[in-house]
C-alpha positions in Angstrom: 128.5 87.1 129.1 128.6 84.8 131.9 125.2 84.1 132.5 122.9 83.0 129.5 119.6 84.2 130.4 121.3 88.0 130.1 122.9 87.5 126.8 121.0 88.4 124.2 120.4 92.1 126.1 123.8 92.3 126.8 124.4 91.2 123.1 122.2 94.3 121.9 123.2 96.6 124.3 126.9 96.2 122.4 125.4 96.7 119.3 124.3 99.7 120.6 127.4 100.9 121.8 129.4 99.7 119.1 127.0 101.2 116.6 125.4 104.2 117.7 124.0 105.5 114.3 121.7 102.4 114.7 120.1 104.4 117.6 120.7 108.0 116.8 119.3 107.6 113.4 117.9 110.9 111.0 114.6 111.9 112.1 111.5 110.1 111.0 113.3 107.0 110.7 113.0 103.9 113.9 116.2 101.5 114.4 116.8 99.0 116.8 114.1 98.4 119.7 111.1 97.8 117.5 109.3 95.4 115.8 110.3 96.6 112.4 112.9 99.4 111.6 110.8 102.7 110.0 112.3 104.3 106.8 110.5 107.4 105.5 109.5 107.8 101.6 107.1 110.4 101.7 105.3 112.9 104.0 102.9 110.5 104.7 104.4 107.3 104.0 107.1 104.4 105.5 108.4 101.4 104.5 109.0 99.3 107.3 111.7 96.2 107.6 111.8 92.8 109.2 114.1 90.1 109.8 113.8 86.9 111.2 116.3 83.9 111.9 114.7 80.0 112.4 117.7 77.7 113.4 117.7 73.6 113.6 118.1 73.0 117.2 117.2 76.7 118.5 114.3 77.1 116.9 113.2 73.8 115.0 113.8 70.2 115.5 114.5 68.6 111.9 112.7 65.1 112.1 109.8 67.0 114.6 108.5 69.2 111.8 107.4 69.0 108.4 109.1 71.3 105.8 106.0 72.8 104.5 105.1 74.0 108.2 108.7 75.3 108.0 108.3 77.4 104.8 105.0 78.6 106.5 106.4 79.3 110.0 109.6 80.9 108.2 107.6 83.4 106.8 104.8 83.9 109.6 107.2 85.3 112.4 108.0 88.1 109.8 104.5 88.9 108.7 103.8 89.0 112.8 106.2 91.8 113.2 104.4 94.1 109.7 101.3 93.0 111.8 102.8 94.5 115.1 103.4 98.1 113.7 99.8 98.7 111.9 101.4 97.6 108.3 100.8 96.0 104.9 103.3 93.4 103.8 105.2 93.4 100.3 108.1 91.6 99.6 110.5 89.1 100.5 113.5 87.9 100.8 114.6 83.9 102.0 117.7 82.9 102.5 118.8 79.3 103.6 121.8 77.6 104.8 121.5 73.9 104.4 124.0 71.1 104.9 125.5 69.5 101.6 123.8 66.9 99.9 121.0 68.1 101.2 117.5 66.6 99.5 115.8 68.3 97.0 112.4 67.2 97.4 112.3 69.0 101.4 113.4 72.3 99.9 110.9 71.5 97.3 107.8 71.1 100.4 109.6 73.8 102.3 109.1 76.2 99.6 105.6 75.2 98.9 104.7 75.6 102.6 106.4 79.2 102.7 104.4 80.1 98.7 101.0 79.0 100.6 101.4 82.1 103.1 103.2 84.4 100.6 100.0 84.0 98.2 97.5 84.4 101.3 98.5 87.7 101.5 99.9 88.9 98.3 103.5 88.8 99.3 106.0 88.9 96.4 109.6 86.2 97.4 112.2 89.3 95.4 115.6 87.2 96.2 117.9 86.5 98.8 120.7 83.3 99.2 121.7 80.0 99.9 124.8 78.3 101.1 125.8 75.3 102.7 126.5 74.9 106.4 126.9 72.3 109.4 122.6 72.7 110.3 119.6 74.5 108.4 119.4 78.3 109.4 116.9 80.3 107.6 116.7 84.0 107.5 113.5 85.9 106.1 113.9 90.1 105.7 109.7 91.1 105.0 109.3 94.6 103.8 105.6 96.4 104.2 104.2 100.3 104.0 102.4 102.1 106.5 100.8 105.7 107.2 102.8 107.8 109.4 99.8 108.3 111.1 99.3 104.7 111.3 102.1 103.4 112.7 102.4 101.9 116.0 105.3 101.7 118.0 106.4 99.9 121.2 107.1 103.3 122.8 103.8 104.9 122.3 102.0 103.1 125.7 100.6 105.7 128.0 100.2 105.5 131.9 96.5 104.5 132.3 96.0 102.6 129.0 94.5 99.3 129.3 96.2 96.1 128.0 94.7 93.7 125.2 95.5 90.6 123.1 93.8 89.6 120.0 93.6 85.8 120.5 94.3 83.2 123.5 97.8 82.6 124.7 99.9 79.6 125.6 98.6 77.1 123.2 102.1 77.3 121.0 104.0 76.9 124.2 101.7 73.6 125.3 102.5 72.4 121.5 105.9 72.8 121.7 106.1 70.4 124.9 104.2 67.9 123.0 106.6 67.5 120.4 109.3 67.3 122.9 107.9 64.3 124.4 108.5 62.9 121.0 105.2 61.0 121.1 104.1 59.9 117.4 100.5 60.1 118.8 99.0 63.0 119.3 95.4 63.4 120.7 93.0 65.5 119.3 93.4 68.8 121.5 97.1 68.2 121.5 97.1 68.1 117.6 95.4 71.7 117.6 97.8 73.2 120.2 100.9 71.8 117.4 99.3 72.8 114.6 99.1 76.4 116.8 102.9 76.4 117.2 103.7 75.1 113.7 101.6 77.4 111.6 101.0 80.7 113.7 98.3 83.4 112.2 99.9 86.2 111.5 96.8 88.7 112.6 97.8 91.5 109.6 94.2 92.0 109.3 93.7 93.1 113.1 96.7 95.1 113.4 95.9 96.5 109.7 92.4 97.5 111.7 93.5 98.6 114.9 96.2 100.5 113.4 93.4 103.3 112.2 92.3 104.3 116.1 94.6 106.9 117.5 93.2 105.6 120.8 95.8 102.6 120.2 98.9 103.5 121.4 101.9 100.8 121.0 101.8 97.5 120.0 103.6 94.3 119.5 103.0 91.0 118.7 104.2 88.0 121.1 106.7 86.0 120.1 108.8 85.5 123.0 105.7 85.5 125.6 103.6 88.2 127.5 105.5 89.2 130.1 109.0 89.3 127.9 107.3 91.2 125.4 105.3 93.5 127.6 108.9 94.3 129.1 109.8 95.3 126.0 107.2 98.0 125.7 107.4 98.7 129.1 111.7 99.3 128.4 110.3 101.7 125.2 107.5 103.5 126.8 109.6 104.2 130.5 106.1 102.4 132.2 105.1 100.0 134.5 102.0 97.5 134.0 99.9 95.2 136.0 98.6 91.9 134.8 95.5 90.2 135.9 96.4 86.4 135.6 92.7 85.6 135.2 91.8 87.1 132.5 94.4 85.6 130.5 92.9 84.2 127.4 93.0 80.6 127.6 91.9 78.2 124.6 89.4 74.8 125.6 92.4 72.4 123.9 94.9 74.3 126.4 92.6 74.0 129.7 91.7 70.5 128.2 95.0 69.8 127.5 96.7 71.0 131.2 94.3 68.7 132.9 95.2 65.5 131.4 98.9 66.3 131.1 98.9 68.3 134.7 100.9 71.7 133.8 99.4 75.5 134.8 97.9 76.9 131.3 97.9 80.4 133.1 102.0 80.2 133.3 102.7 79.0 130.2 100.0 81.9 128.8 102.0 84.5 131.0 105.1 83.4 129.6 105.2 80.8 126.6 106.5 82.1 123.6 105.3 82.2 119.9 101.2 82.8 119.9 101.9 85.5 117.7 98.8 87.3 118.6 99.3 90.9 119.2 99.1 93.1 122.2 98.3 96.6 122.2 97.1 99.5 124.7 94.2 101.3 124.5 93.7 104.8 126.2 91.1 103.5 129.1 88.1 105.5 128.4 88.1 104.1 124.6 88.4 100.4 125.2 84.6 99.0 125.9 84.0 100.6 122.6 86.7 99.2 120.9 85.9 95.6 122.5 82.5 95.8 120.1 83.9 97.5 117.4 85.9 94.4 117.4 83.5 91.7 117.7 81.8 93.1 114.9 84.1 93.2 112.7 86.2 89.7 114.0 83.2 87.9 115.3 85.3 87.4 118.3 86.5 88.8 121.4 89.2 91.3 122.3 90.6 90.0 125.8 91.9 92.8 128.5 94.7 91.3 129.9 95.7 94.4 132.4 97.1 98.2 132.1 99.6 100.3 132.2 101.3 102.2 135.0 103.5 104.7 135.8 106.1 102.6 138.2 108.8 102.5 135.2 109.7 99.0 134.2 108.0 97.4 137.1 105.7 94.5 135.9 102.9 92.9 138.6 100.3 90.2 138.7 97.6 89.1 140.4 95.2 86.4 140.3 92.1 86.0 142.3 93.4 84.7 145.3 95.8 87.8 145.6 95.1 90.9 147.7 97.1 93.0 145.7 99.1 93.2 142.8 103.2 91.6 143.3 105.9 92.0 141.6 107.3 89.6 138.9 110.8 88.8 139.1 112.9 90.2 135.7 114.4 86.1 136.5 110.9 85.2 135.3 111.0 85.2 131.3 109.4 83.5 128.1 111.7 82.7 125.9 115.6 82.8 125.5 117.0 82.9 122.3 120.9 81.6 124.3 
Protein backbone atom coordinates (compact mmCIF):
# COMPACT_ATOMS: atom_id res chain seq x y z
CA UNK A 1 0.00 0.00 0.00
CA UNK A 2 2.35 2.50 -1.18
CA UNK A 3 0.36 5.17 -2.12
CA UNK A 4 -2.24 6.64 0.37
CA UNK A 5 -4.89 7.88 -1.77
CA UNK A 6 -5.45 3.97 -2.86
CA UNK A 7 -5.56 2.53 0.48
CA UNK A 8 -8.62 2.26 1.74
CA UNK A 9 -9.89 0.40 -1.75
CA UNK A 10 -7.00 -1.66 -1.62
CA UNK A 11 -7.84 -2.13 2.14
CA UNK A 12 -11.46 -3.45 1.18
CA UNK A 13 -10.55 -5.17 -1.76
CA UNK A 14 -8.51 -7.62 0.88
CA UNK A 15 -11.31 -7.87 2.85
CA UNK A 16 -12.89 -9.15 0.07
CA UNK A 17 -10.47 -11.65 -0.79
CA UNK A 18 -9.67 -12.67 2.50
CA UNK A 19 -13.39 -12.99 3.37
CA UNK A 20 -15.40 -13.99 0.60
CA UNK A 21 -18.64 -14.96 2.50
CA UNK A 22 -18.85 -11.20 3.16
CA UNK A 23 -19.56 -10.98 -0.68
CA UNK A 24 -21.15 -14.26 -1.59
CA UNK A 25 -23.62 -14.01 1.14
CA UNK A 26 -27.28 -16.19 1.22
CA UNK A 27 -29.73 -14.68 -0.99
CA UNK A 28 -31.75 -11.74 0.11
CA UNK A 29 -29.17 -10.58 2.30
CA UNK A 30 -26.46 -7.26 1.08
CA UNK A 31 -22.73 -7.29 2.50
CA UNK A 32 -20.05 -5.12 1.92
CA UNK A 33 -20.49 -2.29 -0.90
CA UNK A 34 -23.55 -0.58 0.54
CA UNK A 35 -24.62 1.94 2.71
CA UNK A 36 -25.99 -0.53 5.28
CA UNK A 37 -25.61 -4.43 5.22
CA UNK A 38 -29.41 -6.03 4.42
CA UNK A 39 -30.56 -8.99 6.71
CA UNK A 40 -33.88 -10.61 5.86
CA UNK A 41 -36.66 -11.36 8.71
CA UNK A 42 -39.65 -11.77 6.80
CA UNK A 43 -41.04 -12.00 3.25
CA UNK A 44 -41.44 -8.56 3.19
CA UNK A 45 -39.20 -7.21 5.74
CA UNK A 46 -35.14 -6.32 6.46
CA UNK A 47 -33.26 -5.13 9.07
CA UNK A 48 -30.57 -3.15 7.94
CA UNK A 49 -26.97 -2.38 9.77
CA UNK A 50 -24.66 0.53 10.08
CA UNK A 51 -21.35 1.33 11.45
CA UNK A 52 -19.54 4.28 11.72
CA UNK A 53 -16.01 5.19 13.26
CA UNK A 54 -15.19 9.23 14.32
CA UNK A 55 -11.44 9.47 15.32
CA UNK A 56 -9.52 12.53 17.12
CA UNK A 57 -7.22 13.79 14.48
CA UNK A 58 -8.91 11.85 11.39
CA UNK A 59 -12.11 12.89 11.83
CA UNK A 60 -12.31 15.53 14.82
CA UNK A 61 -9.99 18.00 16.29
CA UNK A 62 -10.50 17.85 20.26
CA UNK A 63 -10.22 21.51 21.38
CA UNK A 64 -12.13 22.53 17.67
CA UNK A 65 -15.36 20.97 18.67
CA UNK A 66 -17.70 20.93 21.34
CA UNK A 67 -18.70 17.38 22.84
CA UNK A 68 -22.33 17.79 22.46
CA UNK A 69 -21.86 18.44 18.57
CA UNK A 70 -19.74 15.24 18.91
CA UNK A 71 -22.48 13.08 20.52
CA UNK A 72 -24.75 14.56 17.75
CA UNK A 73 -22.36 14.16 14.78
CA UNK A 74 -21.49 10.56 16.24
CA UNK A 75 -24.79 9.53 15.71
CA UNK A 76 -25.77 11.55 12.49
CA UNK A 77 -23.29 9.83 10.01
CA UNK A 78 -25.19 6.52 11.00
CA UNK A 79 -28.74 7.79 10.79
CA UNK A 80 -27.34 9.24 7.07
CA UNK A 81 -26.56 5.74 6.01
CA UNK A 82 -30.67 4.18 7.34
CA UNK A 83 -31.54 7.46 5.43
CA UNK A 84 -29.52 6.32 2.25
CA UNK A 85 -31.34 2.82 1.82
CA UNK A 86 -35.11 4.12 2.18
CA UNK A 87 -35.16 2.97 6.17
CA UNK A 88 -36.43 3.67 9.67
CA UNK A 89 -33.89 3.78 12.41
CA UNK A 90 -34.09 1.72 15.85
CA UNK A 91 -31.38 1.18 17.95
CA UNK A 92 -28.03 1.82 19.01
CA UNK A 93 -25.07 0.93 19.98
CA UNK A 94 -21.86 3.60 21.16
CA UNK A 95 -18.89 2.62 21.99
CA UNK A 96 -15.89 4.95 23.09
CA UNK A 97 -12.30 4.76 23.57
CA UNK A 98 -11.03 7.57 25.60
CA UNK A 99 -7.62 8.29 27.15
CA UNK A 100 -7.35 7.67 31.04
CA UNK A 101 -8.28 10.21 33.36
CA UNK A 102 -10.35 11.35 31.02
CA UNK A 103 -13.14 14.13 32.39
CA UNK A 104 -16.38 13.25 33.23
CA UNK A 105 -18.21 16.25 32.65
CA UNK A 106 -17.26 15.99 28.43
CA UNK A 107 -18.57 12.50 28.30
CA UNK A 108 -21.37 13.88 30.27
CA UNK A 109 -22.08 16.95 27.15
CA UNK A 110 -20.99 14.30 24.65
CA UNK A 111 -23.78 12.12 25.69
CA UNK A 112 -26.30 14.74 25.92
CA UNK A 113 -25.42 15.97 22.47
CA UNK A 114 -25.74 12.31 20.91
CA UNK A 115 -29.51 11.78 23.41
CA UNK A 116 -30.68 15.15 21.58
CA UNK A 117 -30.59 13.25 18.11
CA UNK A 118 -31.46 9.82 19.43
CA UNK A 119 -34.83 11.34 20.96
CA UNK A 120 -35.52 13.40 17.54
CA UNK A 121 -36.09 10.39 16.08
CA UNK A 122 -37.09 7.82 18.40
CA UNK A 123 -33.83 5.90 18.48
CA UNK A 124 -33.34 3.62 21.45
CA UNK A 125 -28.93 3.68 22.77
CA UNK A 126 -29.21 -0.77 23.55
CA UNK A 127 -25.36 -1.03 24.72
CA UNK A 128 -22.07 -1.14 23.35
CA UNK A 129 -18.31 -0.40 25.23
CA UNK A 130 -15.72 1.69 26.50
CA UNK A 131 -12.06 1.38 27.01
CA UNK A 132 -9.16 3.46 27.34
CA UNK A 133 -6.78 4.33 24.62
CA UNK A 134 -3.90 6.89 23.44
CA UNK A 135 -6.87 9.41 21.48
CA UNK A 136 -10.89 9.33 21.46
CA UNK A 137 -12.28 6.91 18.82
CA UNK A 138 -15.88 6.42 18.79
CA UNK A 139 -17.78 3.74 16.95
CA UNK A 140 -21.72 3.88 16.54
CA UNK A 141 -23.48 0.37 14.87
CA UNK A 142 -27.41 1.96 13.97
CA UNK A 143 -29.88 -0.69 13.23
CA UNK A 144 -33.30 0.28 11.19
CA UNK A 145 -36.25 -1.87 9.14
CA UNK A 146 -37.17 -1.44 5.72
CA UNK A 147 -39.75 -3.00 3.01
CA UNK A 148 -38.13 -5.17 0.61
CA UNK A 149 -39.87 -3.30 -1.85
CA UNK A 150 -38.52 -0.27 -0.34
CA UNK A 151 -35.10 -0.60 -0.23
CA UNK A 152 -32.69 1.27 -2.22
CA UNK A 153 -29.44 0.17 -3.06
CA UNK A 154 -26.39 1.69 -4.67
CA UNK A 155 -26.58 -0.82 -7.49
CA UNK A 156 -30.01 -0.23 -8.63
CA UNK A 157 -28.98 3.13 -11.07
CA UNK A 158 -30.13 2.63 -14.61
CA UNK A 159 -28.55 4.14 -17.84
CA UNK A 160 -30.73 7.24 -18.57
CA UNK A 161 -31.79 8.07 -14.99
CA UNK A 162 -31.34 11.49 -13.95
CA UNK A 163 -29.23 12.54 -10.90
CA UNK A 164 -30.58 14.41 -7.73
CA UNK A 165 -29.54 15.73 -4.31
CA UNK A 166 -31.84 16.69 -1.54
CA UNK A 167 -30.09 19.80 -0.22
CA UNK A 168 -26.96 22.13 -1.29
CA UNK A 169 -23.48 20.79 -1.22
CA UNK A 170 -20.15 22.02 -0.02
CA UNK A 171 -21.10 24.07 2.87
CA UNK A 172 -19.57 21.23 5.42
CA UNK A 173 -16.40 21.19 3.44
CA UNK A 174 -16.19 25.28 3.58
CA UNK A 175 -16.85 24.74 7.53
CA UNK A 176 -14.30 22.43 8.02
CA UNK A 177 -11.60 24.97 6.52
CA UNK A 178 -12.83 27.51 8.87
CA UNK A 179 -11.99 25.63 11.75
CA UNK A 180 -8.72 24.86 10.40
CA UNK A 181 -7.66 28.37 10.27
CA UNK A 182 -8.20 28.08 13.96
CA UNK A 183 -9.91 31.55 14.05
CA UNK A 184 -11.98 32.05 17.45
CA UNK A 185 -14.11 34.48 15.30
CA UNK A 186 -16.34 33.38 13.17
CA UNK A 187 -18.54 35.62 10.95
CA UNK A 188 -22.04 35.08 10.52
CA UNK A 189 -22.19 32.98 7.18
CA UNK A 190 -19.05 31.14 8.34
CA UNK A 191 -20.80 30.24 11.64
CA UNK A 192 -23.77 28.59 9.54
CA UNK A 193 -21.35 26.64 7.16
CA UNK A 194 -19.75 25.10 10.92
CA UNK A 195 -22.66 24.55 12.38
CA UNK A 196 -23.36 22.55 8.74
CA UNK A 197 -20.33 20.33 9.33
CA UNK A 198 -20.75 19.97 13.08
CA UNK A 199 -24.35 18.92 13.29
CA UNK A 200 -25.32 17.37 9.77
CA UNK A 201 -29.30 16.53 9.07
CA UNK A 202 -29.66 13.33 8.68
CA UNK A 203 -32.61 13.64 5.75
CA UNK A 204 -34.57 10.15 7.19
CA UNK A 205 -37.60 11.83 6.31
CA UNK A 206 -36.74 12.34 2.50
CA UNK A 207 -35.19 9.06 1.95
CA UNK A 208 -38.18 7.60 4.20
CA UNK A 209 -40.33 9.49 1.22
CA UNK A 210 -38.51 8.77 -1.71
CA UNK A 211 -38.02 5.34 -0.80
CA UNK A 212 -41.89 4.63 -1.78
CA UNK A 213 -41.44 5.54 -5.79
CA UNK A 214 -40.17 2.58 -7.73
CA UNK A 215 -39.13 5.31 -10.16
CA UNK A 216 -36.10 5.78 -7.61
CA UNK A 217 -33.50 3.59 -8.33
CA UNK A 218 -30.24 3.66 -6.03
CA UNK A 219 -29.30 5.93 -3.60
CA UNK A 220 -26.74 7.13 -1.16
CA UNK A 221 -26.12 9.76 0.90
CA UNK A 222 -22.69 11.94 0.71
CA UNK A 223 -20.35 11.70 3.06
CA UNK A 224 -17.19 11.48 1.36
CA UNK A 225 -18.34 14.13 -1.56
CA UNK A 226 -20.19 13.85 -4.95
CA UNK A 227 -18.05 12.68 -7.19
CA UNK A 228 -16.48 9.87 -4.54
CA UNK A 229 -19.74 8.77 -3.75
CA UNK A 230 -21.28 8.85 -7.26
CA UNK A 231 -18.23 6.46 -8.07
CA UNK A 232 -19.44 4.40 -5.71
CA UNK A 233 -22.77 3.84 -7.39
CA UNK A 234 -21.28 4.05 -10.51
CA UNK A 235 -18.64 0.87 -9.24
CA UNK A 236 -22.29 -0.97 -7.99
CA UNK A 237 -24.50 -0.18 -10.91
CA UNK A 238 -21.40 -1.00 -13.85
CA UNK A 239 -22.48 2.98 -15.25
CA UNK A 240 -21.16 5.97 -16.21
CA UNK A 241 -22.58 9.55 -15.32
CA UNK A 242 -22.23 13.07 -16.39
CA UNK A 243 -22.27 16.00 -14.09
CA UNK A 244 -23.34 19.49 -14.86
CA UNK A 245 -21.14 21.72 -12.60
CA UNK A 246 -23.79 24.42 -12.75
CA UNK A 247 -26.42 23.12 -11.38
CA UNK A 248 -24.71 22.14 -8.33
CA UNK A 249 -26.64 23.34 -5.39
CA UNK A 250 -24.90 25.99 -3.82
CA UNK A 251 -26.03 27.62 -0.35
CA UNK A 252 -25.91 31.94 -0.18
CA UNK A 253 -23.40 31.48 3.18
CA UNK A 254 -21.14 29.21 0.70
CA UNK A 255 -21.21 31.77 -2.46
CA UNK A 256 -21.05 34.51 0.35
CA UNK A 257 -18.52 32.81 1.95
CA UNK A 258 -16.06 31.88 -1.36
CA UNK A 259 -16.10 35.51 -2.17
CA UNK A 260 -14.62 36.97 0.86
CA UNK A 261 -12.27 34.06 1.56
CA UNK A 262 -11.59 33.51 -2.43
CA UNK A 263 -11.97 29.55 -2.88
CA UNK A 264 -14.32 27.89 -5.93
CA UNK A 265 -17.77 26.76 -3.97
CA UNK A 266 -18.47 24.64 -7.21
CA UNK A 267 -15.19 22.39 -6.29
CA UNK A 268 -15.55 22.04 -2.98
CA UNK A 269 -19.58 21.07 -3.84
CA UNK A 270 -18.13 18.50 -6.43
CA UNK A 271 -15.89 17.11 -4.04
CA UNK A 272 -16.15 18.20 -0.22
CA UNK A 273 -17.18 15.60 1.95
CA UNK A 274 -19.87 15.29 4.80
CA UNK A 275 -23.18 17.32 3.59
CA UNK A 276 -24.94 14.27 4.19
CA UNK A 277 -27.69 15.05 1.89
CA UNK A 278 -28.65 12.26 -0.24
CA UNK A 279 -28.32 11.50 -3.93
CA UNK A 280 -30.46 9.35 -5.80
CA UNK A 281 -31.56 8.54 -9.59
CA UNK A 282 -34.72 8.90 -10.94
CA UNK A 283 -35.84 7.03 -14.21
CA UNK A 284 -35.89 10.38 -16.60
CA UNK A 285 -39.39 10.43 -17.73
CA UNK A 286 -40.56 10.57 -13.80
CA UNK A 287 -38.36 13.24 -12.50
CA UNK A 288 -40.28 16.84 -13.29
CA UNK A 289 -43.01 15.13 -11.40
CA UNK A 290 -41.12 14.05 -8.62
CA UNK A 291 -39.39 17.69 -8.42
CA UNK A 292 -43.23 18.95 -7.33
CA UNK A 293 -44.15 16.13 -5.50
CA UNK A 294 -41.28 17.18 -3.56
CA UNK A 295 -41.77 20.78 -3.05
CA UNK A 296 -44.97 19.98 -1.79
CA UNK A 297 -44.29 17.97 0.56
CA UNK A 298 -40.55 19.66 1.64
CA UNK A 299 -41.34 23.12 0.71
CA UNK A 300 -38.14 23.10 -1.04
CA UNK A 301 -36.41 22.15 -4.04
CA UNK A 302 -35.04 18.89 -5.39
CA UNK A 303 -31.81 19.88 -7.41
CA UNK A 304 -30.76 17.72 -10.80
CA UNK A 305 -27.29 17.51 -10.53
CA UNK A 306 -26.77 15.31 -13.98
CA UNK A 307 -27.51 11.45 -15.19
CA UNK A 308 -26.52 8.45 -15.74
CA UNK A 309 -24.79 6.74 -18.67
CA UNK A 310 -23.84 3.73 -19.96
CA UNK A 311 -19.82 4.36 -20.40
CA UNK A 312 -19.12 2.01 -17.24
CA UNK A 313 -17.28 3.78 -14.44
CA UNK A 314 -16.57 6.83 -16.49
CA UNK A 315 -17.49 10.07 -14.63
CA UNK A 316 -17.76 13.67 -16.74
CA UNK A 317 -18.45 17.32 -16.10
CA UNK A 318 -19.16 20.20 -17.68
CA UNK A 319 -19.84 23.66 -16.84
CA UNK A 320 -21.07 26.36 -18.97
CA UNK A 321 -18.07 27.34 -20.65
CA UNK A 322 -17.51 23.64 -21.82
CA UNK A 323 -18.49 22.38 -25.27
CA UNK A 324 -18.80 19.02 -24.06
CA UNK A 325 -18.80 16.88 -21.29
CA UNK A 326 -14.68 15.73 -19.97
CA UNK A 327 -13.64 13.33 -18.12
CA UNK A 328 -12.73 13.54 -14.35
CA UNK A 329 -9.64 12.10 -13.35
CA UNK A 330 -10.25 8.86 -10.67
CA UNK A 331 -6.89 11.24 -8.97
CA UNK A 332 -9.67 13.78 -8.39
CA UNK A 333 -11.48 12.67 -4.99
CA UNK A 334 -13.39 14.02 -1.79
CA UNK A 335 -12.36 12.69 0.96
CA UNK A 336 -9.68 10.07 2.16
CA UNK A 337 -10.10 8.28 5.15
CA UNK A 338 -5.64 7.47 4.95
Amino acid sequence: MKNNDSVEIQLISSIRKNFPQMTKVPRGFVGIGDDCAVIPQSASQMQIVSTDMLVEGVHFLFNRIKPEDLGYKSLAVNLSDIAAMGGIPKYAFLSMSLPKNFEYKWVKKFYKGFQDLAKTHKVLLLGGDTTGSGIISISVTILGEVNLKKIKKRSMAQAGDLIYVTGPLGDSRAGLEWVLKESPIYPKNIQTLVHRHYRPRPHIEEGLWLSQFPQVHAMMDLSDGLASDLRQIQTQSNCGAQIELDNLPLSAELLSAAQNLKFDPKSYALLGGEDYVLMFTVEKSSGPALEKKFFKKFKRKLFKVGSVTSKSNRLEVKGDADSEYKPLSKTIQGFRHF
